[in-house]
ROSELUM-166650 format. One record per residue (C-alpha): residue in three letters; z, x, y. Coordinates in steps of 0.1 Angstrom, whole numbers, padded with zeros to 4 digits, always signed. Each point is the difference from the previous one (the first is absolute). Layout:
N
alaZXY;...
END
This chain:
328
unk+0000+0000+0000;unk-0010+0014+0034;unk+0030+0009+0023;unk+0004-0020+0034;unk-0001+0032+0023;unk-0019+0034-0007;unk+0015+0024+0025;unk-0031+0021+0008;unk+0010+0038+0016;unk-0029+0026+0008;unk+0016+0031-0001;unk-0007+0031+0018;unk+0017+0035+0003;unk+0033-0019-0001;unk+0017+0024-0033;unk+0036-0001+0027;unk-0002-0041+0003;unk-0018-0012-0029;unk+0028-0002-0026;unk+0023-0021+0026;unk-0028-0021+0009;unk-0007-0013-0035;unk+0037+0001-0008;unk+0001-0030+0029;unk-0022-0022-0021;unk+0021+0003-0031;unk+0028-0008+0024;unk-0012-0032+0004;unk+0021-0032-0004;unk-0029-0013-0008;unk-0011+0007-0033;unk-0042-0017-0010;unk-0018+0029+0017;unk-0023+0028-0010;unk-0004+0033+0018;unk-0037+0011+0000;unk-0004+0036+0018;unk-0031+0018+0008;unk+0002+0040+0011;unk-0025+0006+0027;unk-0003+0041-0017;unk+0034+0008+0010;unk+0003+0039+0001;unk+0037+0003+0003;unk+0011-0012-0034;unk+0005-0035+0016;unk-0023-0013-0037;unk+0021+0023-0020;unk+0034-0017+0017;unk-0015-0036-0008;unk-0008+0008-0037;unk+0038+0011-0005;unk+0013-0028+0015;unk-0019-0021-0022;unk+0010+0020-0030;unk+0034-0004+0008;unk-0003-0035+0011;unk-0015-0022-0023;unk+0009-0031+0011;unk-0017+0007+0031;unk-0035-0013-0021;unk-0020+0029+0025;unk-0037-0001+0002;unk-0007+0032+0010;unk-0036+0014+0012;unk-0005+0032+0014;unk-0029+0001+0020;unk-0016+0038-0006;unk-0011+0008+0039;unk+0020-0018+0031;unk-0023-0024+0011;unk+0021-0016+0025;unk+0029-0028+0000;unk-0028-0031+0002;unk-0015+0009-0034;unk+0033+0009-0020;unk+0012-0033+0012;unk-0029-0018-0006;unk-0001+0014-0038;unk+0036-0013-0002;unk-0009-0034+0011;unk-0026+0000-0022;unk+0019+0005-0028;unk+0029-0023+0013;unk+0009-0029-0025;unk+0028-0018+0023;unk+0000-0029+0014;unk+0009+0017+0036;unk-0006+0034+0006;unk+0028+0022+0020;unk-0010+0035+0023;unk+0019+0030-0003;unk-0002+0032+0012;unk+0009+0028-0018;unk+0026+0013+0023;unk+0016-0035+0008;unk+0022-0021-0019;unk+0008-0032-0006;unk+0032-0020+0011;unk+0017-0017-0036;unk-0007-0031+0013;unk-0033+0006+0008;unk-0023-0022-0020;unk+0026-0018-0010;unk-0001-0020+0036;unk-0037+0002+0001;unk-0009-0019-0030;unk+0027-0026+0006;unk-0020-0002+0034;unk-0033-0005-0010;unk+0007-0022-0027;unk+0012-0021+0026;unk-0027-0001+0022;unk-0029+0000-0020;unk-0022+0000+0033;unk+0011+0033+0008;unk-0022+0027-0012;unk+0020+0029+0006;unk+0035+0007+0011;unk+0015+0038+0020;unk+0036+0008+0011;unk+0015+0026+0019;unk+0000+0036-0004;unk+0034+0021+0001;unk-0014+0034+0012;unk+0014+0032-0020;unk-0004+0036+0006;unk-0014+0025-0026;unk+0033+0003-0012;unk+0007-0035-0006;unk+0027-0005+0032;unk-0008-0024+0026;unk-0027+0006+0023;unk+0009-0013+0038;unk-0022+0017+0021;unk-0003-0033+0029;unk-0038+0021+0010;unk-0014+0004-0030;unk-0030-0029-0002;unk+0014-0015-0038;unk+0031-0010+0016;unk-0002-0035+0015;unk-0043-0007-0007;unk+0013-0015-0031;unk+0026-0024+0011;unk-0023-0032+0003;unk+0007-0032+0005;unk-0023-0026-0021;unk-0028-0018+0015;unk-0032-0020-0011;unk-0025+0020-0020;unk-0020-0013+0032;unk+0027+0020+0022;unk-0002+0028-0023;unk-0036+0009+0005;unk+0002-0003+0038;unk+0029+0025-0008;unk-0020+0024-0019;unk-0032-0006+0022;unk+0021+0011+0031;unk+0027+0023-0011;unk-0012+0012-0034;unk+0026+0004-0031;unk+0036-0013-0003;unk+0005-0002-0037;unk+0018+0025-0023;unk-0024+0000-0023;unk+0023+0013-0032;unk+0023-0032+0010;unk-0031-0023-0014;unk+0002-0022-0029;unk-0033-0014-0003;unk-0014-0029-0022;unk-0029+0020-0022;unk-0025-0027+0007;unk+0001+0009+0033;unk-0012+0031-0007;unk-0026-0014-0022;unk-0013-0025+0033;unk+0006+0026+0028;unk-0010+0029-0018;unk+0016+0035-0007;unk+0003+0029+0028;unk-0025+0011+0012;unk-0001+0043-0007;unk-0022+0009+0027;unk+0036-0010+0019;unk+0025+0027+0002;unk+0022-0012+0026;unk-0002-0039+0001;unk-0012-0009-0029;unk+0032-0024-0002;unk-0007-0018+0032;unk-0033-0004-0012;unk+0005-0014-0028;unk+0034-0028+0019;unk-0030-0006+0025;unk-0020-0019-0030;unk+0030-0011-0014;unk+0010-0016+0029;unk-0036-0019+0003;unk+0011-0018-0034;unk+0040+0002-0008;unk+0030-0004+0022;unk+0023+0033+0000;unk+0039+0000+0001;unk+0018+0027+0012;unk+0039-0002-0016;unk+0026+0012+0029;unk+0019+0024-0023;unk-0006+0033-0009;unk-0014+0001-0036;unk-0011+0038-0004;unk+0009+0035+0011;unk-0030+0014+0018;unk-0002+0039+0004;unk-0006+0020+0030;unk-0010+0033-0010;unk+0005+0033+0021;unk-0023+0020+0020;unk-0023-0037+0001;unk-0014+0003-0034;unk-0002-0039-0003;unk-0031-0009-0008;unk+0003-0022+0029;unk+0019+0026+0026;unk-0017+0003+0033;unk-0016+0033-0005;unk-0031+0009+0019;unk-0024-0009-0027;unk+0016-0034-0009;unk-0001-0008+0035;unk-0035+0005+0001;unk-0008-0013-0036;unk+0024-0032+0011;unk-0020-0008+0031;unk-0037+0000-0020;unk+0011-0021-0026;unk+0014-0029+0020;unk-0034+0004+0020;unk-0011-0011-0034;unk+0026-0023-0013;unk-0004-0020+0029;unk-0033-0012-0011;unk+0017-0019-0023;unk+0006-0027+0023;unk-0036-0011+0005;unk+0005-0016-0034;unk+0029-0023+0019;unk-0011-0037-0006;unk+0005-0023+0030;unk+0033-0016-0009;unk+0019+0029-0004;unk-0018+0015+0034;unk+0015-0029+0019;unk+0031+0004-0011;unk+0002+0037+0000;unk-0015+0002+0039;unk+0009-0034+0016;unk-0011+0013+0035;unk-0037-0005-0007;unk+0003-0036-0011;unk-0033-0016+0012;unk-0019+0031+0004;unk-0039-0005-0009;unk-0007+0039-0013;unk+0004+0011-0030;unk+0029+0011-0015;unk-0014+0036-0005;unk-0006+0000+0035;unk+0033-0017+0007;unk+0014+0033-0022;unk-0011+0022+0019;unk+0007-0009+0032;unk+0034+0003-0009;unk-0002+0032-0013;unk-0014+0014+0033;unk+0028-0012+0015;unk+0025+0021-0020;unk-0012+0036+0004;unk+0007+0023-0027;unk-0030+0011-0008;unk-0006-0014-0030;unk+0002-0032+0015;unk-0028+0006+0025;unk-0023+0014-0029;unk+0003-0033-0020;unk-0001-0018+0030;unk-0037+0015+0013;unk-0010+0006-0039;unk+0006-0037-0001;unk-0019-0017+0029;unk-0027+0024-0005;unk-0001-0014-0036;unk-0003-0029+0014;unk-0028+0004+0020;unk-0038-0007-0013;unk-0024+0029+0003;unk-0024-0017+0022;unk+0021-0002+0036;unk+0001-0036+0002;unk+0031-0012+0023;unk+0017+0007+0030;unk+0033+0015-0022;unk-0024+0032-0005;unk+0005+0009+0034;unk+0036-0005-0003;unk+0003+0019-0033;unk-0019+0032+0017;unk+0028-0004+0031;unk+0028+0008-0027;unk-0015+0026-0018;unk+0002+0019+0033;unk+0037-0013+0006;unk+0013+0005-0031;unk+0010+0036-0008;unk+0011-0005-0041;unk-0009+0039-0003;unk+0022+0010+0029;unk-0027+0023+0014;unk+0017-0001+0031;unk+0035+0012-0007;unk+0021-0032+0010;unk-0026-0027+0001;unk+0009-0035-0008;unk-0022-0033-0008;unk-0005-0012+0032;unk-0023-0038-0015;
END
């Protein structure tokens, strides 16, 4: 009989963290899960680690893959997903942990609201050495405290403000997965708000108000998602990207995610990317000229054409000119 939650962990390099993190599942006061785990080629023994754990706990039921190159954390998870048998699948990161409670909570939640299609919780940062991380600047420290919303809500969120979800806090229903699809591994960065942007177009989302795992904030910024130069960069290219994702909006959820346009005749693409000019990260002003000019026929039909040539001179998305804004 298939287990009601597979617990699905890419590991990577994690040989110090690995051990306690799978530890955290057996932990759990609730008992019908799997753990599926897919090394992404490790080179630090982190496979090696995983392999005694499962030798010494068998109980544990571990499906273990080892992945012979690293390949990045999209495709090990995706392979885990794959192989996933649960009725909801849980994220975990090979240096986190799980609170007992964890999926306990969850499932009672989602069996209660079978509308829900997935359901996250708070983080409770730790530092490499397991004590309490309470550094007020550092950017993990309140993003995740969220209040709930509409899904409706929650894509204005993400459209505006990008990513507020822990993503190793998710308990997810595996259809979901099956109708939204997996992550996308050209994605190194977002691939998680990527993936709760087409979530949200289908499923509400819950975020509990408890903390429900122990996130880790590794030294010298070797998260995968610590602001060092080249995530910064990588970060801002890929939500150029993920934004496009909200063309697919249907015009329900637009209303209700941008209620200032109410009545507006253009289309919502256009609509999309007028408010993306107005937010100026850069980004933003590439989707939003990438976008009308999109929308635009080839043979210069239309008084907007005029318009649209205006903003390509007043829009700066390359920042040619060192402190240049959108100016639409």
């Amino acid at each position: 009989m298939s287990p009601r939650v597979s617990v699905v962990i890419g590991s990577y390099n994690h040989a110090a963290f690995v051990g306690e993190c799978l530890a955290s599942v057996l932990a759990q006061t609730f008992g019908d899960w799997e753990l599926v785990v897919t090394d992404d080629g490790s080179v630090d023994g982190t496979a090696e680690a995983v392999r005694a754990f499962a030798a010494a706990h068998p109980q544990a039921r571990v499906d273990f893959v080892a992945l012979p190159e690293n390949r990045g954390a999209c495709i090990a998870l995706n392979h885990g997903i794959r192989r996933a048998r649960g009725e909801f699948v849980a994220i975990l990161n090979s240096d986190d942990l799980f609170l007992p409670g964890k999926l306990a909570r969850q499932v009672e939640f989602l069996d209660a609201y079978p509308r829900v299609g997935a359901v996250f919780g708070w983080p409770e940062l730790i530092d490499e050495r397991g004590a309490p991380f309470d550094d007020p600047g550092h950017k993990d420290t309140a993003v995740f405290r969220q209040c709930n919303r509409p899904r409706q809500a929650w894509l204005r969120h993400f459209f505006d403000h990008g990513n507020a979800l822990c993503h190793p806090t998710v308990l997810i229903r595996r259809r979901c997965y099956d109708e939204a699809g997996l992550y996308d591994p050209r994605l190194a960065q977002v691939p998680d708000l990527d993936l709760w942007i087409r979530l949200a177009m289908k499923h509400e989302i819950h975020v509990l108000a408890e903390p429900l795992i122990r996130f880790r904030i590794l030294d010298a910024q070797r998260n995968a998602s610590a602001a060092r130069p080249e995530v910064v960069v990588r970060d801002a290219w890929e939500r150029r990207h993920v934004l496009d994702r909200f063309l697919d909006i249907g015009a329900e959820d637009f209303a209700a995610a941008f209620p200032e346009y109410a009545g507006s005749a253009e289309a919502l693409a256009a609509l999309l990317a007028r408010r993306a000019l107005g937010l100026a990260h850069p980004f933003y002003l590439q989707f939003g000229l990438d976008t009308l000019y999109r929308q635009l026929a080839p043979d210069g039909s239309g008084p907007e054409y005029a318009e649209f040539i205006r903003l390509t001179g007043a829009t700066d998305p390359y920042r040619i000119f060192a402190g240049s804004t959108s100016t639409p």
